[in-house]
KOLGU-4560 file (N, C-alpha, C; in nm, 3 decimals, padded with zeros to 5 digits):
<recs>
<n_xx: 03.198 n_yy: 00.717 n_zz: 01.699 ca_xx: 03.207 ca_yy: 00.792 ca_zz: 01.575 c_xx: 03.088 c_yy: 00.887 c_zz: 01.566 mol: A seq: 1 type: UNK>
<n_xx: 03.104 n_yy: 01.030 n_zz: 01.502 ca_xx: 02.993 ca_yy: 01.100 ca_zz: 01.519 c_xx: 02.925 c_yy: 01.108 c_zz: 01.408 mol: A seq: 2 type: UNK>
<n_xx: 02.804 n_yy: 01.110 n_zz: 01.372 ca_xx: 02.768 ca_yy: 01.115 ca_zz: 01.290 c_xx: 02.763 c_yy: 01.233 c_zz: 01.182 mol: A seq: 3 type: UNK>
<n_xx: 02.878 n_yy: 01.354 n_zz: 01.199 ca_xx: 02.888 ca_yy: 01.455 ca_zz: 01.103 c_xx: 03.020 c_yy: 01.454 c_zz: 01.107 mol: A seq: 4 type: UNK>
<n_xx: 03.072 n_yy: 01.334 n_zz: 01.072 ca_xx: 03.220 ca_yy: 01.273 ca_zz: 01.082 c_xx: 03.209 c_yy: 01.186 c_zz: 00.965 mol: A seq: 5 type: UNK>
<n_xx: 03.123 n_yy: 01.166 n_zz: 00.903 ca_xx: 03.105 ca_yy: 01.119 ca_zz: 00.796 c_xx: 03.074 c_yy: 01.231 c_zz: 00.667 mol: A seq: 6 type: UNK>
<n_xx: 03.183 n_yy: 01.189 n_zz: 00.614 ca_xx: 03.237 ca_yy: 01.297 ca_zz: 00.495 c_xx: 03.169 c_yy: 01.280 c_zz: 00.356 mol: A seq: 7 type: UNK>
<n_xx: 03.211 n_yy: 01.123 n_zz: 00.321 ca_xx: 03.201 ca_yy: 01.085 ca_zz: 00.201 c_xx: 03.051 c_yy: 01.000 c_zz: 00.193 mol: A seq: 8 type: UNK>
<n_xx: 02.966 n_yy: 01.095 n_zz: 00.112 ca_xx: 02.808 ca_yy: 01.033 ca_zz: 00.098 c_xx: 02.751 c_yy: 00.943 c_zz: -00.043 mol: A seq: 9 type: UNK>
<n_xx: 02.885 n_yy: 00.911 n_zz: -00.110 ca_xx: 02.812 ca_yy: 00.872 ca_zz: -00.203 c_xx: 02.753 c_yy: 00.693 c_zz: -00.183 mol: A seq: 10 type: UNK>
<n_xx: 02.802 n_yy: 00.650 n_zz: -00.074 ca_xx: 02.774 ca_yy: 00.519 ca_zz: -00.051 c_xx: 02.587 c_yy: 00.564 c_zz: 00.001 mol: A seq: 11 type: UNK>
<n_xx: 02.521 n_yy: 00.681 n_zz: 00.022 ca_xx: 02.408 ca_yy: 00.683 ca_zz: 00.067 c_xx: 02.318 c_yy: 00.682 c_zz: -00.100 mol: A seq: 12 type: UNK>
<n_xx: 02.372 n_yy: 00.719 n_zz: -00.210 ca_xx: 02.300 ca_yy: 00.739 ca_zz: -00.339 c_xx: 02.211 c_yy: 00.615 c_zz: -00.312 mol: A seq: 13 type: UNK>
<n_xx: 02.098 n_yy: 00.628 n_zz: -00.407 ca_xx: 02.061 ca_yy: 00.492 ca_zz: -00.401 c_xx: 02.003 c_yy: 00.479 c_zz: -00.535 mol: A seq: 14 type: UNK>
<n_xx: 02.005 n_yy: 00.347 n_zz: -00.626 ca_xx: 01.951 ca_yy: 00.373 ca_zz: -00.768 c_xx: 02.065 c_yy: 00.405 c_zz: -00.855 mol: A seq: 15 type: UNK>
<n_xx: 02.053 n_yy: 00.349 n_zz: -00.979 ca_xx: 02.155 ca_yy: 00.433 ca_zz: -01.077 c_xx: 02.290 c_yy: 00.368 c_zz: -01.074 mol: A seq: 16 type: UNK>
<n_xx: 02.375 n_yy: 00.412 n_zz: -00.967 ca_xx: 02.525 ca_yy: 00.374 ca_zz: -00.974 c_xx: 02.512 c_yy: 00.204 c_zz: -00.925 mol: A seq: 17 type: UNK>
<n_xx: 02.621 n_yy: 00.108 n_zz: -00.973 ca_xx: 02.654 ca_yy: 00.002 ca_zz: -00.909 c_xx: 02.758 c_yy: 00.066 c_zz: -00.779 mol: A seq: 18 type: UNK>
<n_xx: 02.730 n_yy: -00.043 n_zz: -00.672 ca_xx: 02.788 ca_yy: -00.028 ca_zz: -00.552 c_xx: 02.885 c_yy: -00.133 c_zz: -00.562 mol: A seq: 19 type: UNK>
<n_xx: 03.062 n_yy: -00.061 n_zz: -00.562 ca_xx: 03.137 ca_yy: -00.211 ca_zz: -00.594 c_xx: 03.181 c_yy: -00.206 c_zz: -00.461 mol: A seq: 20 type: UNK>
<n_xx: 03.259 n_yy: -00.394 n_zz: -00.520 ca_xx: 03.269 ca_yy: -00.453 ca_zz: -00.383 c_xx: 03.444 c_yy: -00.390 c_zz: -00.362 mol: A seq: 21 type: UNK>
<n_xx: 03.507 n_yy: -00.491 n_zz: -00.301 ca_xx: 03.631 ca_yy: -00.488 ca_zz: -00.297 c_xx: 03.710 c_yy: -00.572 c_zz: -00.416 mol: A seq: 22 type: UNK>
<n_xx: 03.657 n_yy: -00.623 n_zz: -00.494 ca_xx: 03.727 ca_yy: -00.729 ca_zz: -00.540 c_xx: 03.684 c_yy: -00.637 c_zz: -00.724 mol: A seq: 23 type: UNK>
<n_xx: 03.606 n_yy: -00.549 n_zz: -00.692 ca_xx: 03.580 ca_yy: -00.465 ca_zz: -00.831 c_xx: 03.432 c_yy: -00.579 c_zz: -00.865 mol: A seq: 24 type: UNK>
<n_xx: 03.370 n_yy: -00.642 n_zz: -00.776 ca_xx: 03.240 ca_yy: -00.652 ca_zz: -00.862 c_xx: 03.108 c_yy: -00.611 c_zz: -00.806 mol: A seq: 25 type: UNK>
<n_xx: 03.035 n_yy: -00.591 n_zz: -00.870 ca_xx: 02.881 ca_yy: -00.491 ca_zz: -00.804 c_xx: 02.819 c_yy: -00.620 c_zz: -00.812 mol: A seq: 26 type: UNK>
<n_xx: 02.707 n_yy: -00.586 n_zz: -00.729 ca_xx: 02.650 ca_yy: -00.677 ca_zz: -00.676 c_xx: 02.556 c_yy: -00.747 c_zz: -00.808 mol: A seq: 27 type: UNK>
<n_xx: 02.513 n_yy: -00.583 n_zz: -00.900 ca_xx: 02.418 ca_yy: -00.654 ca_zz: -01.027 c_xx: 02.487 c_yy: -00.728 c_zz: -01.130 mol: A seq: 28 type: UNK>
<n_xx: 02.602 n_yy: -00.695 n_zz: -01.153 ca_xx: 02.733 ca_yy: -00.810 ca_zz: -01.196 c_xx: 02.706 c_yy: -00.911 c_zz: -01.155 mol: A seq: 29 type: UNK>
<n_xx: 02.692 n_yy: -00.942 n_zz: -01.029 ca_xx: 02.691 ca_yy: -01.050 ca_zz: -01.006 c_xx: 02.583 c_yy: -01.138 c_zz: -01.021 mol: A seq: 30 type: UNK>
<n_xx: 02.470 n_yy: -01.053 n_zz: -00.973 ca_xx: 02.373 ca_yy: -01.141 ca_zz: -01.043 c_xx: 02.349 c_yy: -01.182 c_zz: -01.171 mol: A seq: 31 type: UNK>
<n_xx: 02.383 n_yy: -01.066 n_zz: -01.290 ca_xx: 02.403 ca_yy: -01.090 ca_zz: -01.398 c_xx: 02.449 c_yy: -01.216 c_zz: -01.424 mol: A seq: 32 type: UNK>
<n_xx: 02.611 n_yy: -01.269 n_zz: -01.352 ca_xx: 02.668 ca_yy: -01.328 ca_zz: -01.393 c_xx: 02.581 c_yy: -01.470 c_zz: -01.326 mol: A seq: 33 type: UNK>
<n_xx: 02.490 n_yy: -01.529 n_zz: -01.239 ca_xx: 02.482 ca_yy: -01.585 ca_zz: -01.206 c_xx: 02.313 c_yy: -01.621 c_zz: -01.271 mol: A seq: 34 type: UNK>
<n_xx: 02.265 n_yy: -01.539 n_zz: -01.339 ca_xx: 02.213 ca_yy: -01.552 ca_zz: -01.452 c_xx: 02.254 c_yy: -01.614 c_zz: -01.574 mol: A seq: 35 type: UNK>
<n_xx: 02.356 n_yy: -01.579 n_zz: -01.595 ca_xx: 02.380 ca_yy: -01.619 ca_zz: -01.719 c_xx: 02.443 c_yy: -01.786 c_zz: -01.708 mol: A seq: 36 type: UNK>
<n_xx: 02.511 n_yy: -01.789 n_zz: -01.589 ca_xx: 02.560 ca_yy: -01.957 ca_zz: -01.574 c_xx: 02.384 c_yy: -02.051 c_zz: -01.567 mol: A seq: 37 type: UNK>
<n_xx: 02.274 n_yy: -01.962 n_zz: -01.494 ca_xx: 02.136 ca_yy: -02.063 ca_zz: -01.486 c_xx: 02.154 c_yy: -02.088 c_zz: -01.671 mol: A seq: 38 type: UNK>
<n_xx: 02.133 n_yy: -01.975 n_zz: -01.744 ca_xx: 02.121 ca_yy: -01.966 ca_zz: -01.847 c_xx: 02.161 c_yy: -02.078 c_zz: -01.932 mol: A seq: 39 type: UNK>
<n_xx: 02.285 n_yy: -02.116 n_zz: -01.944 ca_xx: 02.412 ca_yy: -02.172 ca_zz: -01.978 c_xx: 02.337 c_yy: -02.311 c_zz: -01.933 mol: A seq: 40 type: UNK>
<n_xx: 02.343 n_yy: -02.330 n_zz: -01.857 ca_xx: 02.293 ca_yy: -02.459 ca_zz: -01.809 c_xx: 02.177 c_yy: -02.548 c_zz: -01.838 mol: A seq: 41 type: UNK>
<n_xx: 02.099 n_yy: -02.409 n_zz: -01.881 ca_xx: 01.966 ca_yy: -02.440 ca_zz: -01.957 c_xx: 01.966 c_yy: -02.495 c_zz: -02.133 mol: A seq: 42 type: UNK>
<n_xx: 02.104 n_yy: -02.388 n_zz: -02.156 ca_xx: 02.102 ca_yy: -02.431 ca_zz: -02.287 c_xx: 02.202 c_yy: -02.548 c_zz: -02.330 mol: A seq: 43 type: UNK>
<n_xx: 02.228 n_yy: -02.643 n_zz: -02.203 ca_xx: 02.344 ca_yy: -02.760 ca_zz: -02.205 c_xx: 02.264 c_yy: -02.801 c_zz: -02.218 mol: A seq: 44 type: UNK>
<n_xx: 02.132 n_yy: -02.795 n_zz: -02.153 ca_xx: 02.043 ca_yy: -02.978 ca_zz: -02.114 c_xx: 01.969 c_yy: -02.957 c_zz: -02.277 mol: A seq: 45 type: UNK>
<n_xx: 01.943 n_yy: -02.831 n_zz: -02.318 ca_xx: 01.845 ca_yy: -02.851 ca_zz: -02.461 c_xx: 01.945 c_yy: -02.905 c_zz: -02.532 mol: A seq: 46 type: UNK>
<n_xx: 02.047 n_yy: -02.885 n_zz: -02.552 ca_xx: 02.192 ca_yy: -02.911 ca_zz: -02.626 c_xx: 02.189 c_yy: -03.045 c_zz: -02.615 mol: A seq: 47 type: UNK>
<n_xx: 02.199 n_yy: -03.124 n_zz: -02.500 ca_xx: 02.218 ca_yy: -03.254 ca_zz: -02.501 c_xx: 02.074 c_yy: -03.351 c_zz: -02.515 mol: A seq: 48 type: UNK>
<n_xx: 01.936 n_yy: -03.276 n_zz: -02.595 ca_xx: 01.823 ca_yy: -03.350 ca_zz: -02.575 c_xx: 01.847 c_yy: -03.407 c_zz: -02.687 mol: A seq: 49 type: UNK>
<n_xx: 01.911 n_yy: -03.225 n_zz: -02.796 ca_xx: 01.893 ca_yy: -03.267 ca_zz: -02.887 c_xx: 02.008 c_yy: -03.368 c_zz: -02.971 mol: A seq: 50 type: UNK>
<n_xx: 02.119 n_yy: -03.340 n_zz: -02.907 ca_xx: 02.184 ca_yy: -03.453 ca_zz: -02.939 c_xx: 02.181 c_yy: -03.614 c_zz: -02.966 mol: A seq: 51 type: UNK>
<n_xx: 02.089 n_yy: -03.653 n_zz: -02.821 ca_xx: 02.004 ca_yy: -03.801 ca_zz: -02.810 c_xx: 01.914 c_yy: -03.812 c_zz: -02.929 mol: A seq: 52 type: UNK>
<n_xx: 01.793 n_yy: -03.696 n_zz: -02.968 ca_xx: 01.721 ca_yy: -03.734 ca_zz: -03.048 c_xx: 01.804 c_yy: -03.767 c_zz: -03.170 mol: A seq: 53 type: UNK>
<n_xx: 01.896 n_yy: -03.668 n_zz: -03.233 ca_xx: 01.982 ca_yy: -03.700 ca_zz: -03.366 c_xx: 02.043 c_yy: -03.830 c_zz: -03.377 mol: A seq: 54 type: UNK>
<n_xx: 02.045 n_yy: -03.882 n_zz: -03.283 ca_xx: 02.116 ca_yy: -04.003 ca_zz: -03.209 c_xx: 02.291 c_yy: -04.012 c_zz: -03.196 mol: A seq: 55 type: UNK>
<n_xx: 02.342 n_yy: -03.869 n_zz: -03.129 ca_xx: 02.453 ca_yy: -03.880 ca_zz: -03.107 c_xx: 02.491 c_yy: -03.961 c_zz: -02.990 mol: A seq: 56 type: UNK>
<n_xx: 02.643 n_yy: -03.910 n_zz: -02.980 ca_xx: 02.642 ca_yy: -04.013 ca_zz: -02.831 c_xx: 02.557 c_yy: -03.970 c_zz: -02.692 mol: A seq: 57 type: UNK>
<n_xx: 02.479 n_yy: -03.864 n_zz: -02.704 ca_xx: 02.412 ca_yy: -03.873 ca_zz: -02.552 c_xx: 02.328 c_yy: -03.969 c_zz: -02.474 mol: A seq: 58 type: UNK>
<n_xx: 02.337 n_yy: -04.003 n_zz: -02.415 ca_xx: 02.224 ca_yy: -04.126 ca_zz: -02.341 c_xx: 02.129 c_yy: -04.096 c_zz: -02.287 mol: A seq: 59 type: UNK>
<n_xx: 02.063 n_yy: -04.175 n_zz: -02.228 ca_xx: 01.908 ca_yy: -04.094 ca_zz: -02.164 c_xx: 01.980 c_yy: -04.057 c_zz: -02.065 mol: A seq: 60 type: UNK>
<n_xx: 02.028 n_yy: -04.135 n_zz: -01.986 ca_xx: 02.066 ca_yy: -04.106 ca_zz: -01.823 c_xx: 02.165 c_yy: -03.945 c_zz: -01.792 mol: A seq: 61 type: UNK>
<n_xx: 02.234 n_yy: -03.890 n_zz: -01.939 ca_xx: 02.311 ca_yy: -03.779 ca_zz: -01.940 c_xx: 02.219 c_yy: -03.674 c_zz: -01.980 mol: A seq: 62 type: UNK>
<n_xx: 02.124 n_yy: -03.708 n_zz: -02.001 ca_xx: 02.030 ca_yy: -03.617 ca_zz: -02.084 c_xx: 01.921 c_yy: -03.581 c_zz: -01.931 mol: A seq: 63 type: UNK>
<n_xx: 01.859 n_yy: -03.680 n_zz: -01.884 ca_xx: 01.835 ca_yy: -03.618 ca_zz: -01.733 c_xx: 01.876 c_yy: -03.567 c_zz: -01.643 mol: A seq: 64 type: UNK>
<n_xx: 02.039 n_yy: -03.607 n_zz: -01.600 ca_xx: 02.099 ca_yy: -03.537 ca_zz: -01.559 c_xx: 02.120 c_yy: -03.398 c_zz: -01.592 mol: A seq: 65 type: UNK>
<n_xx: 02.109 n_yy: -03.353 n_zz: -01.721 ca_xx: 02.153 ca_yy: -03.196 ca_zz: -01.763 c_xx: 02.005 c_yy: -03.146 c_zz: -01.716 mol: A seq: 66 type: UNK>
<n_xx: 01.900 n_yy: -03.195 n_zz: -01.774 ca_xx: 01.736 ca_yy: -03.133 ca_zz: -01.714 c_xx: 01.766 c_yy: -03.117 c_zz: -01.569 mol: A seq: 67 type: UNK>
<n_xx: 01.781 n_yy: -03.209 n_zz: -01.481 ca_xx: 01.779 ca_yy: -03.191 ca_zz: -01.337 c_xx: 01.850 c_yy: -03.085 c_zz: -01.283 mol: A seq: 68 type: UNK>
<n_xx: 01.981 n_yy: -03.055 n_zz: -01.337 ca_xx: 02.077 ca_yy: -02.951 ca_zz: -01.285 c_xx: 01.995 c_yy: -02.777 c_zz: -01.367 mol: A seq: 69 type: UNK>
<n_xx: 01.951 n_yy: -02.816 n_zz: -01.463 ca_xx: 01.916 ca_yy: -02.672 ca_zz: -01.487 c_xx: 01.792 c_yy: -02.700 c_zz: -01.455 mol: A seq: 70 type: UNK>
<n_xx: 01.719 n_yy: -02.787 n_zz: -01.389 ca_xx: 01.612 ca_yy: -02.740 ca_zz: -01.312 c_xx: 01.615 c_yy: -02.688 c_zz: -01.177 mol: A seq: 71 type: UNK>
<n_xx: 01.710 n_yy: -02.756 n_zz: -01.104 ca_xx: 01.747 ca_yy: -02.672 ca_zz: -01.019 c_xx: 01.814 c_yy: -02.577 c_zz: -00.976 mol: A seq: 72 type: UNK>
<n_xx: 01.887 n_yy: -02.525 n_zz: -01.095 ca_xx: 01.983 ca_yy: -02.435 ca_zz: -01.129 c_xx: 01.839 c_yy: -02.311 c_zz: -01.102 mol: A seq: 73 type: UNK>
<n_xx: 01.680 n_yy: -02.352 n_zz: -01.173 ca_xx: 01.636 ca_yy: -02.219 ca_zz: -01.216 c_xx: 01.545 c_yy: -02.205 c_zz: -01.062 mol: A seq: 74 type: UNK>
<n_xx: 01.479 n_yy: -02.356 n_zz: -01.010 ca_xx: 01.418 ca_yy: -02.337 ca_zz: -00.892 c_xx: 01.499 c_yy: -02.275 c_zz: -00.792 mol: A seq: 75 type: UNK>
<n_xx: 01.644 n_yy: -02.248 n_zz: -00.784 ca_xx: 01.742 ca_yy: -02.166 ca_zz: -00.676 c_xx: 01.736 c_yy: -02.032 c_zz: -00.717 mol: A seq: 76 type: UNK>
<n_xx: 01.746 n_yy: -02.003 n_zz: -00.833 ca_xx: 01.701 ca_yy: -01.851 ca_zz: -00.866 c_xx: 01.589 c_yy: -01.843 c_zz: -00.840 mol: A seq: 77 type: UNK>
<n_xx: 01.504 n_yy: -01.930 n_zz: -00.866 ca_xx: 01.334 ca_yy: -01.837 ca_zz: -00.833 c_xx: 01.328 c_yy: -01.802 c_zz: -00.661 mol: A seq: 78 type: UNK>
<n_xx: 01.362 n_yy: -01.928 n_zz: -00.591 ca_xx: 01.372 ca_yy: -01.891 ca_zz: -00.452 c_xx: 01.408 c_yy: -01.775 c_zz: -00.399 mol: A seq: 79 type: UNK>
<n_xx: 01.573 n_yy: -01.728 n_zz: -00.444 ca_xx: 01.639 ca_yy: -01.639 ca_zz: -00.417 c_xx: 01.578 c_yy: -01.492 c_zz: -00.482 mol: A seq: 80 type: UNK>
<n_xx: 01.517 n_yy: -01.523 n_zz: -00.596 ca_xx: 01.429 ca_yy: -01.356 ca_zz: -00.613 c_xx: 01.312 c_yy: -01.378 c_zz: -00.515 mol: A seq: 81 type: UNK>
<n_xx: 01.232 n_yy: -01.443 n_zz: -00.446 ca_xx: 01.112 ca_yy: -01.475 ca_zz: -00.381 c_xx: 01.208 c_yy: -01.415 c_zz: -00.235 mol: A seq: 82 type: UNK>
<n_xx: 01.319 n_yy: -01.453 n_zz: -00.180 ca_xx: 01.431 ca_yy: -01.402 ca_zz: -00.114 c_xx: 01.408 c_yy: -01.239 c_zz: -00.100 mol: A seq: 83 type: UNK>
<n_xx: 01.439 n_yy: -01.186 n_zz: -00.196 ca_xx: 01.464 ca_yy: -01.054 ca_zz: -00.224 c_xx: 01.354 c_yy: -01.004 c_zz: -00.260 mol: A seq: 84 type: UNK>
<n_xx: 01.247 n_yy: -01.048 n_zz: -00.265 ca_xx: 01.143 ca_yy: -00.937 ca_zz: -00.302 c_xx: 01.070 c_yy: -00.955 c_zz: -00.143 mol: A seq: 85 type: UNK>
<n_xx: 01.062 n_yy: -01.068 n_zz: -00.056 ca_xx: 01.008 ca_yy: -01.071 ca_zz: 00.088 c_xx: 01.121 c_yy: -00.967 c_zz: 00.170 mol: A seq: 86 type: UNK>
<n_xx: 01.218 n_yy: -00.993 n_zz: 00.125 ca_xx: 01.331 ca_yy: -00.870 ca_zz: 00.218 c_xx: 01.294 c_yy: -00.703 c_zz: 00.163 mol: A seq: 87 type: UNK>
<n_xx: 01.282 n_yy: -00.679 n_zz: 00.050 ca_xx: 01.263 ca_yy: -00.524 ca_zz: 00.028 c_xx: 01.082 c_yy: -00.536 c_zz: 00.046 mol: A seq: 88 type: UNK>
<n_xx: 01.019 n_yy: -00.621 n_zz: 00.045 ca_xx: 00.901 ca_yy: -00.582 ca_zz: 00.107 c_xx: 00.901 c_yy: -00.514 c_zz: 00.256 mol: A seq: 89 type: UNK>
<n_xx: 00.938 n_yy: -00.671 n_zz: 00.355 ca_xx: 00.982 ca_yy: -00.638 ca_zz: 00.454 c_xx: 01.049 c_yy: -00.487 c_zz: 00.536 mol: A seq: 90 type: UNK>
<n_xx: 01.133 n_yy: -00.414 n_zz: 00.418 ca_xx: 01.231 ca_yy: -00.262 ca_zz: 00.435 c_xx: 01.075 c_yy: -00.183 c_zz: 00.413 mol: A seq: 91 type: UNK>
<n_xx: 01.020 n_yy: -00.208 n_zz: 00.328 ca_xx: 00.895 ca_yy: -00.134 ca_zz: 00.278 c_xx: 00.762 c_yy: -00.100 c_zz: 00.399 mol: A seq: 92 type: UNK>
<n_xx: 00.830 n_yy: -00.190 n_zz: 00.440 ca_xx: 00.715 ca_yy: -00.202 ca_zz: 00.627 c_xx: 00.747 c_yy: -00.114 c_zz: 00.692 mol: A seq: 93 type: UNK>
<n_xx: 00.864 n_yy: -00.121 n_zz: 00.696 ca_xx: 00.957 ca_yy: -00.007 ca_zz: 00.854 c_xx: 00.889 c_yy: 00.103 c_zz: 00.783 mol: A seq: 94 type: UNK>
<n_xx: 00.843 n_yy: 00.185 n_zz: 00.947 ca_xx: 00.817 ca_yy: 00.309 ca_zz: 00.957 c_xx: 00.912 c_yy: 00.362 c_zz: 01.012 mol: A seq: 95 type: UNK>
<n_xx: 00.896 n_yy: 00.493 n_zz: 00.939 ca_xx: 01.035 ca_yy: 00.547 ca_zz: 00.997 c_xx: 00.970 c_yy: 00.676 c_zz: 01.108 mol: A seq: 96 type: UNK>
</recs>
């Protein structure tokens, strides 16, 4: 393929526009959305602390369980931005 065989440049923009996929979702969608489930998850386990303290039916053992999952719900996001900021560092190296 030659390289002035390439017609259509808007896949080179960079900034600004979302880049969709095939399925119609951009990638910041997606993170969005995978934000908002850490989110969600965070606000189950406060949800169910406070339930125990009022003394509904939550138990201790359901009540750690919700802490544990949105703790690791948030330590997988922190990784994964620690992910992405060593990779666009990394792009930031190349000399061109």
């Amino acid at each position: 393929m030659k390289i002035d065989a390439i017609v259509d440049q808007s896949w080179f923009k960079v900034g600004g526009n979302d880049v969709q996929t095939g399925d119609g979702i951009s990638f910041s969608g997606f993170l969005k959305d995978a934000l908002d489930q850490v989110e969600s998850t965070q606000a189950e386990a406060r949800l169910s602390a406070a339930s125990m303290v009022v003394g509904d039916s939550a138990q201790m053992h359901q009540v750690m369980i919700a802490y544990e999952k949105a703790y690791m719900a948030l330590d997988l996001t922190i990784q994964i931005r620690n992910k992405m900021v060593e990779a666009y560092q990394e792009i930031m190296r190349i000399q061109i």
